[in-house]
Structures are given as structure tokens and as C-alpha cells.
C-alpha positions as CSV (number, residue, x, y, z in Angstrom):
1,X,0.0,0.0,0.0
2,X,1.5,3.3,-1.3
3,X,2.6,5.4,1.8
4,X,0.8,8.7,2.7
5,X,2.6,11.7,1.8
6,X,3.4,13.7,5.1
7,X,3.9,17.9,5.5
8,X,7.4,17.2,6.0
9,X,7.4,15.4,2.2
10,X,5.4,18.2,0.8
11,X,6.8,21.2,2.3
12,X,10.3,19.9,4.1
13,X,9.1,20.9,7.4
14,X,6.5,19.3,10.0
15,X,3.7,21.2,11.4
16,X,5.1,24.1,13.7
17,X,2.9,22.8,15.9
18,X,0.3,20.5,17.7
19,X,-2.3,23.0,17.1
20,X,-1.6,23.9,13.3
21,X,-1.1,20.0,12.3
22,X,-4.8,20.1,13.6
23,X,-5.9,23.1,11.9
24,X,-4.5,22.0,8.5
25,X,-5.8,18.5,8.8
26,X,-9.2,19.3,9.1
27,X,-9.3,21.6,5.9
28,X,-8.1,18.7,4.1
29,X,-10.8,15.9,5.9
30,X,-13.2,19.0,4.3
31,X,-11.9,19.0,1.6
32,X,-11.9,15.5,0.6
33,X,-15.2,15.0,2.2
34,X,-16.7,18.1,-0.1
35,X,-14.8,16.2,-3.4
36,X,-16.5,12.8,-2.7
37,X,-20.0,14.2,-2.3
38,X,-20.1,16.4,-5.5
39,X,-18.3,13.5,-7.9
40,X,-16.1,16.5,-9.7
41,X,-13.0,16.0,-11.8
42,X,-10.5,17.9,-9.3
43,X,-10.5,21.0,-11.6
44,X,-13.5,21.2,-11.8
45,X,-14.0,21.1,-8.0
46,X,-11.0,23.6,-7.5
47,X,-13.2,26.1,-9.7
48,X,-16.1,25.8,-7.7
49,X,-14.5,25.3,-4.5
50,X,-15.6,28.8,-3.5
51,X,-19.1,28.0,-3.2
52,X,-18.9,24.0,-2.0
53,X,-16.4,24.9,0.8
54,X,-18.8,27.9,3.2
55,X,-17.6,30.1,5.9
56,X,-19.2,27.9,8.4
57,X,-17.4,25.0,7.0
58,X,-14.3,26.9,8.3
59,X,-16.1,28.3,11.7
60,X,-17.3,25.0,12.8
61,X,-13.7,23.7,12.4
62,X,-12.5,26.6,14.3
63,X,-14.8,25.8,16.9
64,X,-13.9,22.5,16.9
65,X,-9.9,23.3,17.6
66,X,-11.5,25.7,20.6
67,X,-12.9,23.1,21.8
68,X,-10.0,20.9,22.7
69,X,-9.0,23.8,25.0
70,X,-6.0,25.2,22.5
71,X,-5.9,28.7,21.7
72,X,-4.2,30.5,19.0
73,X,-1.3,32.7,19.5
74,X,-2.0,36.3,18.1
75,X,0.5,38.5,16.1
76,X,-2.0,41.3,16.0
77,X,-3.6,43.2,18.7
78,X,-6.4,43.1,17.2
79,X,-6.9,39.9,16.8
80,X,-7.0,39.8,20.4
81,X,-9.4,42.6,21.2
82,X,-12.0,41.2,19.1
83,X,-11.8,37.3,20.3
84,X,-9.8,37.1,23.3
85,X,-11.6,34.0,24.3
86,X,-9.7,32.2,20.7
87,X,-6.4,33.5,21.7
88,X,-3.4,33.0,24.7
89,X,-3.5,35.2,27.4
90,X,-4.7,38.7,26.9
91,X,-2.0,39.5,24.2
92,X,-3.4,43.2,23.9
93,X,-3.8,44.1,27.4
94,X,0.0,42.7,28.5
95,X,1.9,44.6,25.3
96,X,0.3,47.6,26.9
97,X,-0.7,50.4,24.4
98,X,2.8,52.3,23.8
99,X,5.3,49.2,24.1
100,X,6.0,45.4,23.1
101,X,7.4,42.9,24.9
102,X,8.6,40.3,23.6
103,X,10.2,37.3,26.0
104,X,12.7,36.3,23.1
105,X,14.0,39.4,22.5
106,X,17.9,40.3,23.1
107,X,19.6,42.6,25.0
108,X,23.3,43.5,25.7
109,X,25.2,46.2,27.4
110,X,25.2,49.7,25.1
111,X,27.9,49.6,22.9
112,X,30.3,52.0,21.8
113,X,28.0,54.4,20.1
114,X,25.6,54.1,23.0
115,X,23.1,51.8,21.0
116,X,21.6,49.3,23.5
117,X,20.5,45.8,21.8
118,X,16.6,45.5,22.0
119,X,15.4,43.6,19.2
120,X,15.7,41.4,15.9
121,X,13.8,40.6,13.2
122,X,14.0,39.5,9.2
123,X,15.5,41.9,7.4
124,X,13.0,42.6,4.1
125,X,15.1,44.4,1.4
126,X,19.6,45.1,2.1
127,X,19.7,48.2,2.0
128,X,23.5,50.7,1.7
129,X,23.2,51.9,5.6
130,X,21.1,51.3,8.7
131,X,18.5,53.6,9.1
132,X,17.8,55.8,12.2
133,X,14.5,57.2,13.8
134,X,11.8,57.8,16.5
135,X,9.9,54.7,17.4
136,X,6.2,55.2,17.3
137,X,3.2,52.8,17.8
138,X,0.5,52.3,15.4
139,X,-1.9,49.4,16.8
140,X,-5.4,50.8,15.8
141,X,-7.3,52.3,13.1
142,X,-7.9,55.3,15.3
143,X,-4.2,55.7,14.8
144,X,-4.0,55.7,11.4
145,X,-6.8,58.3,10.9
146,X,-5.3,60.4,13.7
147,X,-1.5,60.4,11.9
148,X,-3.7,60.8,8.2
149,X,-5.3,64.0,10.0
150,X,-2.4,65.2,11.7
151,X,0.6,64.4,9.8
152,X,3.4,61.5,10.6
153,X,5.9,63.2,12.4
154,X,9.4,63.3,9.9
155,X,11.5,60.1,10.9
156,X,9.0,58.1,12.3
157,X,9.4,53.8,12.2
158,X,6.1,52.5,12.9
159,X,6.2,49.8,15.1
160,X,3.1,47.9,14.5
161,X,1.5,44.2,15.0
162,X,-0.4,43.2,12.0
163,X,1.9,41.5,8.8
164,X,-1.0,42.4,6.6
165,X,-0.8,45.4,5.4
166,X,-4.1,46.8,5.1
167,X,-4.1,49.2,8.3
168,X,-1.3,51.4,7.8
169,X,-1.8,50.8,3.7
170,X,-2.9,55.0,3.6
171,X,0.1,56.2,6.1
172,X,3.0,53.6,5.1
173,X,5.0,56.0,2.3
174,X,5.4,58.3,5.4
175,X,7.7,56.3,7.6
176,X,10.9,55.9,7.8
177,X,10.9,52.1,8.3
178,X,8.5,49.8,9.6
179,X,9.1,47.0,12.3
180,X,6.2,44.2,12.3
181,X,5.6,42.1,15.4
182,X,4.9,39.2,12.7
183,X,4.4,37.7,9.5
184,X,7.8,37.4,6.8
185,X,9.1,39.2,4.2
186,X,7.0,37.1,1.9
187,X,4.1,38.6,4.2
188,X,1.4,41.4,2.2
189,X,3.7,44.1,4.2
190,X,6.8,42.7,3.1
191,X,5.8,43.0,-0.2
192,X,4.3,46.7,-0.3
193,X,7.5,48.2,2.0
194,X,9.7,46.6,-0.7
195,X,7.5,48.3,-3.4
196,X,7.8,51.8,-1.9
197,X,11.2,50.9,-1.0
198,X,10.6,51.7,3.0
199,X,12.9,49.8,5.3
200,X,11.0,47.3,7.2
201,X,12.1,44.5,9.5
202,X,9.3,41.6,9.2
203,X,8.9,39.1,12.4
204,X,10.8,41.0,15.2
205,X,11.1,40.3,18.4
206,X,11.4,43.8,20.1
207,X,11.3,44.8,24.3
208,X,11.7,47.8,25.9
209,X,11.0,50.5,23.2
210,X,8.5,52.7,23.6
211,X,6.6,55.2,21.2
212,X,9.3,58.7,21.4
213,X,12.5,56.2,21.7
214,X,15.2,56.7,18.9
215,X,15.9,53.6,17.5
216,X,18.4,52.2,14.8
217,X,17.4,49.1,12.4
218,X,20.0,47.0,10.9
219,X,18.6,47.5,7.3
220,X,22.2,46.8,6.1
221,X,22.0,43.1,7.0
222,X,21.4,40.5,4.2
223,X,17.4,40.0,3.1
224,X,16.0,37.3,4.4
225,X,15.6,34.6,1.9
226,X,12.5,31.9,0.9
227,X,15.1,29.0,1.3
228,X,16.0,30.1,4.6
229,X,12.9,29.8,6.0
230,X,12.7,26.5,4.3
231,X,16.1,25.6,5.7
232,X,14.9,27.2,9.2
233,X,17.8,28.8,9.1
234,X,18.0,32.4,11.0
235,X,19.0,35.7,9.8
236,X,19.2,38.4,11.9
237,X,18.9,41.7,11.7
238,X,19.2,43.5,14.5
239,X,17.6,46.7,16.6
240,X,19.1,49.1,18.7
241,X,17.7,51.8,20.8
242,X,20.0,55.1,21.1
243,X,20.6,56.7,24.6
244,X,20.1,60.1,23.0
């Protein structure tokens, strides 16, 4: 009997973990369960996939993971704030609204040029020389519409949670650089920093910065690359906050 293919033969890797093996192998039990009962050719069923496989398809197996007593772990506040019941601990209320704090993040003594070690993250585009500015928080559509009205201050990296994109979309050509809690560079803001050419540090791991801190981001480290996420192999770039 022909042996069933694994994640780690399709992708090289094994689920990250417990809870996402679960997750992806009940969209494939739906999947395969949806095929069967409507007797399509597989191309045909991939074109009409959108209407045989519902939203509540998806919410029941959602429930279903919640129901086991697991609970996501959230790279956006937001996420948070709106379904703190789905997610680990109260992610919004312990990153406090002007600061992050991550438990992975470095730290060393300040160095020569009083830069203090705070954080790392994947590097999204090399760029000739690090870049240098005021850190400043942007966790909330009330944010955004605030800095749209009022102007982003000159120099400003926006430290923010969500990889996707769509919340500082109207503001993002006004930073400096952008440091993202999550996602990769592969992520939707990955790919729109690297259009506008911003400096932008994708799935950092930052502590002890707060919004008004002058910062310094290692965009002179190599990009991160596809295989190396593949590979699991690291490469970071690091984040300094300036005594002055």
C-alpha cells in the first residue's frame, strides 16, 4: 500500500505545531469530504471550491480546535481585542498600548556608540546603511486616521502588530521604516514596503522600546531569503535603541 505523503514530504518541514497539524488537517478531511460528495473531476471542484467549501465549513472547524481547550497565539492586537476567548493570554492588554514585549528578544550592554541591543527581526530588502528614527506605535485604526489628519511626524518607524498590510496601507509611504511584530518578508507588508522601497524588518522580536525612543534598524543586513525559511535557518537583523 502506497505510503501517505506527510507535511514534512510536501513542504520539508513538520507542522510548527500540535495545534496547526490540527488546523490543516481538518481543511483537508473537508476538503476531501466536499470532493466525494459532488463526484467532480479535481479541476472542476478547484473552480467551484468557493461556493462547495462555506464560511461555516471553516467556523465549525474553528470551533472545533476551541474546543479541545487550545488557543491560537496572536500576532495582531487586534486579533485579540476582538476574540480574546480564541487567543493566549490577553496579548493586547499585556503589550500595553505604547510598548511590546517580547520574551525572546535580546539585549546586551550599550555599545560604543551608545546603541543598546533591543530587538531582531528578518530583514525585508539590504539596504546601503542602517536607518535611524523615532519609534512610534501604530496598533489601531484610530491611529492611522489620527496620523492621516495630523501628519506623521518626519522620521517616524512605525512599530506595529499586524503582517498584513491593510491598516497602515494610507500612512505607510510616510515612515521611515516599519518594524512588524509578525508575518515574513513574503508577508502582504513585506511585499508593499519593498515596493515603496521603505525599510522594514518583518517578524521582530522587540522589548523595551517605547513610542518617542530613537531607535536604529540593521537595514544593512542580508534580506531574508525563501530557502531560509525553508532551511529554518535564521538571519538576523538586528535593533538598537540610542541613549540620546
Amino acid at each position: 500500500m502506497p505510503r501517505l505523503l506527510t507535511d514534512s514530504d510536501r513542504y520539508g518541514r513538520e507542522p510548527a505545531s500540535v495545534l496547526v497539524a490540527a488546523v490543516h488537517g481538518s481543511v483537508r478531511d473537508l476538503v476531501r469530504r466536499r470532493w466525494r460528495e459532488n463526484a467532480l473531476a479535481w479541476a472542476d471542484f478547484a473552480i467551484a471550491s468557493d461556493d462547495l467549501l462555506t464560511a461555516a465549513d471553516f467556523a465549525a472547524i474553528d470551533a472545533a480546535v476551541l474546543a479541545t481547550g487550545h488557543r491560537y497565539a496572536a500576532s495582531a492586537v487586534i486579533s485579540a481585542r476582538e476574540r480574546p476567548d480564541a487567543y493566549r493570554g490577553a496579548a493586547a492588554e499585556q503589550a500595553g498600548p505604547f510598548s511590546f514585549e517580547h520574551p525572546d528578544a535580546p539585549s546586551a550592554d550599550a555599545d560604543d556608540e551608545g546603541r543598546t541591543l533591543t530587538g531582531i527581526g528578518d530583514n525585508v530588502v539590504r539596504k546601503p546603511a542602517n536607518v535611524r528614527g523615532r519609534a512610534l506605535y501604530v496598533r489601531s485604526s484610530e491611529d492611522v486616521i489620527a496620523l492621516m489628519q495630523a501628519g506623521v511626524p518626519d522620521g517616524s518607524i512605525a512599530i506595529i502588530d499586524d503582517s498584513g498590510g491593510t491598516l497602515t496601507a494610507p500612512i505607510l509611504e510616510s515612515f521611515a521604516g516599519v518594524v512588524c511584530a509578525g508575518g515574513t518578508v513574503r508577508s502582504h507588508l513585506g511585499i508593499l514596503t519593498r515596493e515603496y522601497g521603505i525599510p522594514c524588518l518583518m517578524n521582530v522580536k522587540l522589548a523595551g522600546v517605547v513610542t518617542g525612543d530613537r531607535i536604529e534598524l540593521e537595514t544593512s543586513a542580508p534580506a531574508r531569503t525563501a530557502d531560509s525559511y525553508v532551511r529554518g535557518e535564521e538571519m538576523p537583523a538586528r535593533i538598537w535603541r540610542m541613549q540620546t
